[in-house]
C-alpha positions in Angstrom: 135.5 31.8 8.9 135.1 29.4 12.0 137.1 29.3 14.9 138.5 26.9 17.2 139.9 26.8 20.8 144.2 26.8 21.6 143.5 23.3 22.9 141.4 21.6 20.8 141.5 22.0 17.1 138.5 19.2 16.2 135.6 21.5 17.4 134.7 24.8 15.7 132.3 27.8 16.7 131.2 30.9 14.1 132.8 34.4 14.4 129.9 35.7 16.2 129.9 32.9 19.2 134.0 32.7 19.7 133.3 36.7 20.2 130.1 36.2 22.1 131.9 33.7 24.9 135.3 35.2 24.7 137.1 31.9 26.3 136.7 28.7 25.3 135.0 25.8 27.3 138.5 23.6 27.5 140.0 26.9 29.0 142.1 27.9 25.5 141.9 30.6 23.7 139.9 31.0 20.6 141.4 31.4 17.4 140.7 31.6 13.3 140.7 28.1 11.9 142.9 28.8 9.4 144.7 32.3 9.1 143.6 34.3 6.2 145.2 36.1 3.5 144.3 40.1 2.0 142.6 39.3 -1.0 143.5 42.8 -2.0 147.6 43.2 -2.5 148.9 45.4 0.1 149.8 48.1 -2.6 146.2 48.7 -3.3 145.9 49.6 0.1 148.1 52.5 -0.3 146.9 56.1 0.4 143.4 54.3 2.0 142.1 55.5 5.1 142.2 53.7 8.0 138.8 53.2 7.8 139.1 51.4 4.5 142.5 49.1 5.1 140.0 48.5 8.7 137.1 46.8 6.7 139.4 45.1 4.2 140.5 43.0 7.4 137.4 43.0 9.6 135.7 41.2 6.8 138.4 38.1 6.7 137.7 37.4 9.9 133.8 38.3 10.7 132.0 36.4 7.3 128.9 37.0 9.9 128.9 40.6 8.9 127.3 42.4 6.0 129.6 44.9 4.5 126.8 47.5 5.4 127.4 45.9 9.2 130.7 46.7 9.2 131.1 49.6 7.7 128.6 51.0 10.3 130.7 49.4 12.8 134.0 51.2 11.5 132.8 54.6 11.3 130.9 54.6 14.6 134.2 53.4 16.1 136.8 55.5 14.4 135.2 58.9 14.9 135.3 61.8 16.3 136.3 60.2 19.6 139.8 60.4 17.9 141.6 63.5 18.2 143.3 63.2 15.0 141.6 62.4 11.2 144.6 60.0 10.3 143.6 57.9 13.6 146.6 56.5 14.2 149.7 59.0 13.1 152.9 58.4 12.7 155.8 60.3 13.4 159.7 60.1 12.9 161.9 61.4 15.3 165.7 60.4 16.2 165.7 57.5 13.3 162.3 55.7 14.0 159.1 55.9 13.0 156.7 55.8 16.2 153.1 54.5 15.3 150.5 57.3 17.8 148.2 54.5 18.9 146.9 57.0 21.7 144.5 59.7 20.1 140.9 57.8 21.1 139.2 58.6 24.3 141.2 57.3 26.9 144.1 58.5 25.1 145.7 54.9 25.3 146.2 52.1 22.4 143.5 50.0 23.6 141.3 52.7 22.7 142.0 51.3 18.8 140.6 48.0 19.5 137.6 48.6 21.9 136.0 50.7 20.5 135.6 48.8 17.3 135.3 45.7 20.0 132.3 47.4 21.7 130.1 48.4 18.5 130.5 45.0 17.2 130.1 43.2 20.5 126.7 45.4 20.9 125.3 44.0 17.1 126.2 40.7 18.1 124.4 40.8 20.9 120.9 41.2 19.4 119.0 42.4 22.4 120.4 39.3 24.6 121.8 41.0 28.3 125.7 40.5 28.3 127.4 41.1 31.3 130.8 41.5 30.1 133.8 41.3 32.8 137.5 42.8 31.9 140.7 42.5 33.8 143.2 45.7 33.6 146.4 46.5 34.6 145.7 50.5 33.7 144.5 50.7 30.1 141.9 47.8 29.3 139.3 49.3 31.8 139.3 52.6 30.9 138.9 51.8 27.0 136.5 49.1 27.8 134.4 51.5 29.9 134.2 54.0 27.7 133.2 52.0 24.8 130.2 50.2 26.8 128.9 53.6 28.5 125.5 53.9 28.9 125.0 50.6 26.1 122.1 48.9 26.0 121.2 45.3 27.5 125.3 45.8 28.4 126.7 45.7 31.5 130.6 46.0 32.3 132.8 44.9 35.6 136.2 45.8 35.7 138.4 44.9 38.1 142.0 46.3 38.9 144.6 46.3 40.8 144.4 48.6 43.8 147.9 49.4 43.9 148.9 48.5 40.2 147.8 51.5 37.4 148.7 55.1 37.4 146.5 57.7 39.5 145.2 59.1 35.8 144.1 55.3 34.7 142.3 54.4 37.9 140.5 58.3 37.8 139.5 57.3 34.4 137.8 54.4 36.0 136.3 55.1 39.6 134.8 58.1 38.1 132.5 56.6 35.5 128.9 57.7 36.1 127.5 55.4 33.6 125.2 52.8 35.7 126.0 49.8 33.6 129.2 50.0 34.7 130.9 48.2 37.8 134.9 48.8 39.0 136.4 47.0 41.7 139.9 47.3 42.8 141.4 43.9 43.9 144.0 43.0 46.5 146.2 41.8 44.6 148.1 42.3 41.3 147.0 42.5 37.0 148.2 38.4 37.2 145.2 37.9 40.3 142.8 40.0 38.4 143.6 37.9 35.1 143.2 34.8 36.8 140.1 35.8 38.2 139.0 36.4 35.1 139.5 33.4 33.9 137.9 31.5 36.5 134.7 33.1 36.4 134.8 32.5 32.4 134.5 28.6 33.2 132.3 28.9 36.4 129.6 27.2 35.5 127.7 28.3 39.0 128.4 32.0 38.4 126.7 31.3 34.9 124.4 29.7 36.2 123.4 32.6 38.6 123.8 35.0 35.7 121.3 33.4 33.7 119.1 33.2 36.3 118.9 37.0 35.7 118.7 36.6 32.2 122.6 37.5 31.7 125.7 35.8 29.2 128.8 36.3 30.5 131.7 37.2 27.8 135.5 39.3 28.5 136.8 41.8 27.0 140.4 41.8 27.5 143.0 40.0 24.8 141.5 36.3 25.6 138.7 37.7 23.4 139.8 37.0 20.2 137.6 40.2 18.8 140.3 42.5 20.6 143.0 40.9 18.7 141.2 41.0 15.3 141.6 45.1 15.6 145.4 45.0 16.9 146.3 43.4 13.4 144.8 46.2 11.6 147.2 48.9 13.0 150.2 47.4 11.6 148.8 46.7 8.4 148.5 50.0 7.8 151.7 51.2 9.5 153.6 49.0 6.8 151.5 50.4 4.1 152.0 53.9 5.1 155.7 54.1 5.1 156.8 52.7 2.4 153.4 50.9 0.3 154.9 47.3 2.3 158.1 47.4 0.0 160.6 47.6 2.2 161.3 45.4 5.4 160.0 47.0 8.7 161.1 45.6 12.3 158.4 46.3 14.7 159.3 47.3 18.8 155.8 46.8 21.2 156.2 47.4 24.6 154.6 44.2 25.6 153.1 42.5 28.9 150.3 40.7 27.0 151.5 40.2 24.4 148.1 41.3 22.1 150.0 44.1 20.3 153.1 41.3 19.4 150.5 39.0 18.6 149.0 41.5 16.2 151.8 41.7 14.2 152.8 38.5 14.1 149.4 37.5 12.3 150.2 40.8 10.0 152.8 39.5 9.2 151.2 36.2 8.1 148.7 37.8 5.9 151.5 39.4 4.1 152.5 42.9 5.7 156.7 43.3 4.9 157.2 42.6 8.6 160.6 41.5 9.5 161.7 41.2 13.3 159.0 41.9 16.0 160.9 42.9 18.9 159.4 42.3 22.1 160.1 45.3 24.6 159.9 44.1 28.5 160.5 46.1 31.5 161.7 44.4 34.4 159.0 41.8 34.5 160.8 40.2 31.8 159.3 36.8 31.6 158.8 37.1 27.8 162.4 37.8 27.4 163.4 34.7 29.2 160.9 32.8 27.5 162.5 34.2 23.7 166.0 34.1 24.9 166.2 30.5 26.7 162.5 28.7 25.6 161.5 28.4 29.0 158.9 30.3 31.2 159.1 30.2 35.0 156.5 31.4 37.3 158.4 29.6 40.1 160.2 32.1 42.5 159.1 34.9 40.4 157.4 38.1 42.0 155.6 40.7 40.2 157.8 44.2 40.5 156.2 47.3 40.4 157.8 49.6 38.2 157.5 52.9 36.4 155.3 51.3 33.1 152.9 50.0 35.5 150.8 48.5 32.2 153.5 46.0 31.7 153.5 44.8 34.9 152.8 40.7 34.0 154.3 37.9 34.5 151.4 35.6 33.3 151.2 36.7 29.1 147.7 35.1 28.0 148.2 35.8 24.5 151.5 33.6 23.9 149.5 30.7 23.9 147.5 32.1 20.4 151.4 31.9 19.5 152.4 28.7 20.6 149.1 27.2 19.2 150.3 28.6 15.3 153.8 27.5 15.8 153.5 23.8 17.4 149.6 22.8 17.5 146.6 22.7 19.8 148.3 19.0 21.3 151.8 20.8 22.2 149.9 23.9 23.0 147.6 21.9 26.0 150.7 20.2 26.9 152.3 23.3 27.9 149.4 25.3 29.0 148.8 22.1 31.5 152.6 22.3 32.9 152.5 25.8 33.6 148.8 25.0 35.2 150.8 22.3 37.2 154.0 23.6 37.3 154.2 27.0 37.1 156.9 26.8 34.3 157.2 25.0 30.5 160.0 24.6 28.8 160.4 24.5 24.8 162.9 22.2 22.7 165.7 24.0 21.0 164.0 23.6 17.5 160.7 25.3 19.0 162.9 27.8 20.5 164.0 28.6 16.9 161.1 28.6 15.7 159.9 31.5 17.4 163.1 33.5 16.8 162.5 33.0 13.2 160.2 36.2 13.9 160.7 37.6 17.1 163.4 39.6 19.2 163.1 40.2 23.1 165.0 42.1 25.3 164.3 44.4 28.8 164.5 47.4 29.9 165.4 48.6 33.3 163.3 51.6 35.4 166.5 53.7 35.2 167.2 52.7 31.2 163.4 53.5 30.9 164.1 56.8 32.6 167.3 57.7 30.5 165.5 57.1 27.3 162.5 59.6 28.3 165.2 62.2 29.2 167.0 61.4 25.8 163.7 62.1 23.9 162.8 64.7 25.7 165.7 66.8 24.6 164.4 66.8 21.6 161.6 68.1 22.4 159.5 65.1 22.2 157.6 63.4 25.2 156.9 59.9 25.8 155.2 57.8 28.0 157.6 55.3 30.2 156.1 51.9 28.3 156.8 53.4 24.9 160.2 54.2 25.8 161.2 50.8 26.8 161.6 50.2 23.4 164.2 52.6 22.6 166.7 49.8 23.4 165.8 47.6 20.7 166.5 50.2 17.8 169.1 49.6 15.2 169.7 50.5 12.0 169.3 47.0 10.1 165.8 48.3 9.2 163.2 50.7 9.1 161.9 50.5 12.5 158.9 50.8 13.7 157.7 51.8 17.8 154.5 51.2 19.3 153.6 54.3 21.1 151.1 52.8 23.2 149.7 55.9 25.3 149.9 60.0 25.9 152.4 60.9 28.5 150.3 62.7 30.8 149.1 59.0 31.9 151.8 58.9 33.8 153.2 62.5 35.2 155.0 61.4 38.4 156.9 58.9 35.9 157.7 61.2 33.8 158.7 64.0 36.9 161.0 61.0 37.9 162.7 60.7 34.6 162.8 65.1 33.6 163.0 66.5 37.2 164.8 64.0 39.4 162.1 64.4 41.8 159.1 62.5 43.1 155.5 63.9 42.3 153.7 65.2 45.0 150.5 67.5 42.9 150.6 64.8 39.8 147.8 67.6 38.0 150.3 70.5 39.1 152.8 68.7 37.7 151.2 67.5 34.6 150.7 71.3 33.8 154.3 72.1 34.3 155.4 69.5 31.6 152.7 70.4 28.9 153.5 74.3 29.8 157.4 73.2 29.1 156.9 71.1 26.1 154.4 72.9 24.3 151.7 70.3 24.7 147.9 71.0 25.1 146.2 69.0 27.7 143.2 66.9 27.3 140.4 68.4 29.1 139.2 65.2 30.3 142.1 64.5 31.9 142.0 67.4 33.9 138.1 66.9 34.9 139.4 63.9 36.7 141.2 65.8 39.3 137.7 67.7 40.0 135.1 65.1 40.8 135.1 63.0 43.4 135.0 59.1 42.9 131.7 56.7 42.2 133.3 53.1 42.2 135.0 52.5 45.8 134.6 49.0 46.3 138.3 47.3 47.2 137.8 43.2 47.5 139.7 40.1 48.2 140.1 38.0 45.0 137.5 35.7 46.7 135.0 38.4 47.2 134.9 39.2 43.4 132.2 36.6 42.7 129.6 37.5 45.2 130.1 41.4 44.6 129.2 41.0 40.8 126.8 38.3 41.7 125.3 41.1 44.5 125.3 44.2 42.2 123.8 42.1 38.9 120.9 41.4 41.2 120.5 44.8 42.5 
């Protein structure tokens, strides 16, 4: 398997080195050559773990790895870090099936794909230093902290938005002890962070200083192709559980990203009985202008804040992995260069129908988002506020499928909003008052965040970023 960039499809680099350098050196986004197929049907795959429907897609795309590799890989990821032995449960409740993609470590989704991300990142690596950088706008750092704790030859910056996560995501960062890990909160929003990102990615200087200290630079966040590899799997699996793959499923993703949409897309490519993917917005609902009308403005647009903080983007990396399998790498620069340029692309009416050939979009409002957790909630069933905008994209056409991206208690004063009609003023007091309510056991290591006091307190200007990694590499 050989991969190639988003922007140039006549130069190709191995498995290991698209995971290695995360971007590619034309600025587009690494991706497999040529799409594979199962070569098992997806009816074999029924009643596997998934462990084993893991490794039957892990080795499509990493022909680097032995099967004894990544078998090691698998199990060392999907462990006892989980809470649960299925992994990733499902439950049905109020006509849909909703896909538990929050039982790892940092009880969030991204939890699924980093830690698989991290062990094979770390055999890749080979004893080289990596200094690996992520952008998060509440759930990326956490996961990607937590898998690189205390790794070897590894170190990890995050950087976040000051004012953009929920108190429980940015305690799950500023409190890592670990001293191969760096946070910094940036002025600024997840789109700053992102784009900061990105630029240090194709800094040849900031390499260049790197190496000096004997460090590669690579990302962990969704430009990484190695983080989307392991959002495929989930659905996969989800399709076969249900029903063996027999039946049409339409999957809902709360999606700012657009990894977890991107996921299923290629699932649906290597032949899981995927029918709609419906894209769930809040009110940063670029992606739904983009799949309604085929054009995506940056011009005039600000970022909102709103009550499913991890959503809040306006600038979705992973639709150019999308536009790239729908219209080509030339298209694809074409477009990526006009939104460069002019903030905004716009697709013909035959590319716009291509992409509703599989996809749905629509938003969902703070006080919709609200109404929905109270509506679930009466049924005795909590949800966080990103997994319940997708409650307005279920209908009964097909089975349907929700991406519950993260636990509730992520977001308490959210939640207090939505079940007490009140703002949160003791978000751990309050956290207990809803898990007392609603019979729900709290993780212990959410409430050990309250009680220590935090490590990583550096707050920067997006131009400071550079020389406070540089300063603290050279430490």
């Amino acid at each position: 398997m050989r991969y190639k960039s988003t922007r140039n499809d006549s130069s190709f680099v191995s498995a290991s080195e698209a995971i290695l350098k995360g971007l590619a050196e034309d600025g587009g986004l690494f991706v497999p050559e040529q799409l594979p197929k199962l070569d098992v049907s997806l009816k074999e795959l029924a009643g596997k773990s998934y462990q084993e429907i893991a490794y039957e897609v892990m080795k499509l795309f990493l022909s680097d790895y032995t099967e004894e590799e990544l078998k090691y890989c698998i199990t060392s990821a999907y462990d006892e870090k989980f809470d649960t032995k299925e992994i990733a449960p499902i439950r049905e409740a109020n006509g849909a099936y909703y896909l538990e993609l929050f039982h790892g470590a940092t009880i969030a989704f991204k939890d699924m794909a980093l830690q698989p991300f991290g062990q094979i990142f770390s055999s890749l690596a080979n004893g080289d230093k990596q200094l690996i950088i992520c952008a998060t706008s509440g759930d990326t750092g956490p996961a990607t902290l937590s898998s690189f704790e205390n790794a070897k030859d590894i170190k990890v910056v995050c950087l976040y938005p000051k004012n953009g996560t929920s108190e429980v995501q940015r305690l799950q960062m500023v409190n890592q002890k670990a001293p191969n890990l760096k946070v910094i909160g940036i002025e600024g929003n997840f789109d700053d962070a992102q784009q900061a990102l990105k630029e240090l990615l194709n800094d040849n200087e900031f390499k260049e200083v790197l190496a000096e200290s004997g460090y590669n630079l690579s990302a962990a966040n969704s430009v990484n192709f190695g983080r989307i590899l392991f959002q495929i799997i989930y659905h996969i699996y989800v399709c076969v559980s249900i029903n063996n793959n027999k039946e049409p499923i339409d999957i809902i993703v709360p999606s700012g990203n657009f990894g977890n949409a991107l996921g299923a897309y290629y699932a649906k490519k290597m032949g899981a009985n995927i029918d709609r993917i419906k894209i769930a917005s809040n009110q940063n609902n670029i992606l739904t202008q983009l799949f309604t009308t085929g054009i995506y403005d940056l011009n005039n647009k600000e970022l909102i804040s709103t009550i499913s903080p991890a959503m809040d983007i306006l600038v979705s990396s992973n639709v150019e992995r999308l536009l790239f399998d729908k219209f080509g790498a030339v298209r694809t620069k074409e477009l990526m260069d006009s939104l460069a340029t002019n903030k905004k692309y716009e697709l013909t009416n035959d590319e716009l129908n291509a992409l509703k050939a599989d996809f749905d979009a629509a938003f969902c409002t703070d006080d919709e988002c609200i109404e929905n957790i109270s509506k679930m909630a009466k049924s005795g069933i909590l949800i966080d506020p990103h997994t319940a905008t997708c409650l307005n994209l279920v209908n009964d056409e097909n089975i349907t499928v929700i991406t519950s991206t993260a636990q509730w208690v992520k977001f308490t004063p959210s939640m207090i909003k939505a079940l007490k009609n009140r703002t949160s003023t003791d978000e751990l007091a309050d956290m207990q008052l809803l898990a007392s309510k609603y019979h729900v056991k709290l993780p212990k290591s959410i409430i050990k965040l309250f009680k220590e006091e935090a490590i990583h307190t550096d707050i920067v200007k997006k131009n400071q970023i550079k020389s406070n990694i540089i300063e603290w590499i050279k430490q």
